[in-house]
C-alpha positions as CSV (number, residue, x, y, z in Angstrom):
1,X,-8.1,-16.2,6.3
2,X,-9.8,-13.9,8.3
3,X,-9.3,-10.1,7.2
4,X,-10.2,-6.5,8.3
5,X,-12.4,-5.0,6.2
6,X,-11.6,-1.3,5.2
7,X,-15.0,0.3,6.4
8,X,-14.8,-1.6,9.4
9,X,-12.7,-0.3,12.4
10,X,-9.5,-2.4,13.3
11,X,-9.8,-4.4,16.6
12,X,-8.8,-3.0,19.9
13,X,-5.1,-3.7,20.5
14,X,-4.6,-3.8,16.9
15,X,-1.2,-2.2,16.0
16,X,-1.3,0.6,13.8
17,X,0.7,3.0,12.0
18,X,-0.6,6.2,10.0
19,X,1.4,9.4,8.4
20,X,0.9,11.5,6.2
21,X,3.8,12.4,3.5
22,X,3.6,14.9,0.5
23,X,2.5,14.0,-2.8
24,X,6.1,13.7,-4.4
25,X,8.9,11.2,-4.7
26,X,10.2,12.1,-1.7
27,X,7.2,11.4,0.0
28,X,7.2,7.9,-1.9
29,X,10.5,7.1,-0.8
30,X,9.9,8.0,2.4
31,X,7.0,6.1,2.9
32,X,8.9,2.6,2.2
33,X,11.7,3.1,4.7
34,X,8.8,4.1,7.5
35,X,7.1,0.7,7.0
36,X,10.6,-1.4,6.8
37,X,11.5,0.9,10.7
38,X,7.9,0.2,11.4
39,X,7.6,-3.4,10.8
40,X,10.9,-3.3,12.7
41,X,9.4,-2.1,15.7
42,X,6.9,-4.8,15.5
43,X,9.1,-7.9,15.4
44,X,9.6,-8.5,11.5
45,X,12.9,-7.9,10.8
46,X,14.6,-5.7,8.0
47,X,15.5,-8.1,5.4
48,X,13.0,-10.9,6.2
49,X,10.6,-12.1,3.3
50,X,7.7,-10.0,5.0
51,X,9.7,-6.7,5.5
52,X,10.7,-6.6,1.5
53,X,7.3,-7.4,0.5
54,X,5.5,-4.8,2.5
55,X,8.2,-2.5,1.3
56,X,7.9,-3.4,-2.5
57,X,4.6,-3.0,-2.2
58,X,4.5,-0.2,-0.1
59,X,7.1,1.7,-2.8
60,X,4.3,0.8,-5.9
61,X,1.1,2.0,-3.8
62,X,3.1,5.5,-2.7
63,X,4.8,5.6,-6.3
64,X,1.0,4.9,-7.9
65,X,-0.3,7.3,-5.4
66,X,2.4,10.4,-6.3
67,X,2.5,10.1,-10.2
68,X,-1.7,9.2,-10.4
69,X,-3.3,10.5,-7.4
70,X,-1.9,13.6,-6.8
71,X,-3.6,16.8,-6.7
72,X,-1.6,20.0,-5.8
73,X,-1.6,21.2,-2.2
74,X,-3.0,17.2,-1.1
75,X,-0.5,14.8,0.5
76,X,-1.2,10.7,0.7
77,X,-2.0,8.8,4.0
78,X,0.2,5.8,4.4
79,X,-1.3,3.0,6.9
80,X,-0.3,-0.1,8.4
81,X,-2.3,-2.2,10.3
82,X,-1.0,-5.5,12.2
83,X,-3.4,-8.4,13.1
84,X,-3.2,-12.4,13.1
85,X,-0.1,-13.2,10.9
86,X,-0.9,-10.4,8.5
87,X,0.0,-6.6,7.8
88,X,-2.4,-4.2,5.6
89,X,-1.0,-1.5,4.1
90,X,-3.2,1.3,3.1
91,X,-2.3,4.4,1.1
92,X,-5.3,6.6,0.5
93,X,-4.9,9.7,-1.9
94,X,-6.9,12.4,-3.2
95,X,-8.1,11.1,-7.1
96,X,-11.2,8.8,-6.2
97,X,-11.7,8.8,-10.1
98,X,-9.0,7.2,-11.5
99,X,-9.1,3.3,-10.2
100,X,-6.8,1.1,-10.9
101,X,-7.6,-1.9,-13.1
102,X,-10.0,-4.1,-11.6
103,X,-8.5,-7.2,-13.9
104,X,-4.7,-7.1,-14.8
105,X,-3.1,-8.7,-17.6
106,X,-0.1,-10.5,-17.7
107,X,0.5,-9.8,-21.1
108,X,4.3,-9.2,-21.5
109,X,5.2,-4.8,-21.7
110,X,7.4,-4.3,-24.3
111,X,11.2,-3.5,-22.9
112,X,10.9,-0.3,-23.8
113,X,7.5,0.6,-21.6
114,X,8.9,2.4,-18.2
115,X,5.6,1.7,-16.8
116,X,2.3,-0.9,-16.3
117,X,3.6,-4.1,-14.5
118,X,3.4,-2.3,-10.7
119,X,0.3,-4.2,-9.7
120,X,1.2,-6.9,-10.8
121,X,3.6,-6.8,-8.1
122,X,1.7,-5.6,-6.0
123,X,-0.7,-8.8,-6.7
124,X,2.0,-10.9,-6.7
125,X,2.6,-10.5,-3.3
126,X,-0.7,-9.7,-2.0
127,X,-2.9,-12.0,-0.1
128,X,-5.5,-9.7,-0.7
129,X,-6.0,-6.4,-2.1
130,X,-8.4,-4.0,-3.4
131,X,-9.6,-0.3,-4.0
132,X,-12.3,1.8,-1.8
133,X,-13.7,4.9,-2.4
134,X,-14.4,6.3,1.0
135,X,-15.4,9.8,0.7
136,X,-15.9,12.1,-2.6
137,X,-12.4,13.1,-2.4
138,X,-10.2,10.2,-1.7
139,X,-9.3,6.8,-2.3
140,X,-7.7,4.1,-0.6
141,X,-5.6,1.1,-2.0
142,X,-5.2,-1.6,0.4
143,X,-3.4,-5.0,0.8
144,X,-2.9,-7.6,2.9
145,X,0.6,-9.7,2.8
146,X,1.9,-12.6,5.0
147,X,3.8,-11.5,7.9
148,X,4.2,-14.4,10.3
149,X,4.7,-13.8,14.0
């Protein structure tokens, strides 16, 4: 599979999709409805295996993004990118320090935990995904998911 790297600028042509939304849980919310419209407009239709994906993990990223990479005053960017059979999605926010894990275990959360299993999701689905620190105040998360043409 060949992928876009994050440092390295999409291809001409490539479609694309950036906004930014405030650093709350409306701005979460909001940000999984614009991929489902935006994937939409580009073919992959509501519903389809590729829409919920990108809008599961799209809803994790934004949710990850709001309650651990929020600083007051600093919204997240949401980005979606569109090239040969797969869609990145890209939400950069303005914590570089906290990471998330670079290994995730699959040891089962107690019931009672409300949180923990969202990247595992998010790998779940993911054909690739990863973490960047681009500058010295923000952060991007980034995956790539199947979404056939």
């Amino acid at each position: 599979m060949k992928s876009i790297d994050a440092q390295t600028e999409a291809l001409p042509n490539t479609p694309r999709f950036t906004i930014r939304l405030s650093s709350t849980g409306r701005g979460a919310r909001l940000a999984r409805r614009l991929v489902a419209q935006q994937l939409a407009a580009w073919g992959v239709p509501y519903g389809s295996e590729a829409s919920d994906a990108a809008c599961a993990v799209t809803a994790e990223l934004a949710a990850n993004a709001v309650t651990h990479g929020r600083l007051p005053g600093r919204d997240f960017r949401l980005a979606l990118l569109r090239f040969q059979g797969h869609v990145r999605i890209e939400v950069t926010d303005a914590r570089p320090e906290r990471l998330p894990p670079t290994v995730l275990s699959a040891e089962p959360r107690p019931l009672t935990a409300n949180s923990g299993r969202g990247l595992l999701l998010v790998a779940a689905y993911a054909e690739r995904w990863g973490c960047e620190v681009r500058t010295t105040c923000t952060k991007t998360v980034w995956v790539e998911i199947a979404c056939p043409r």
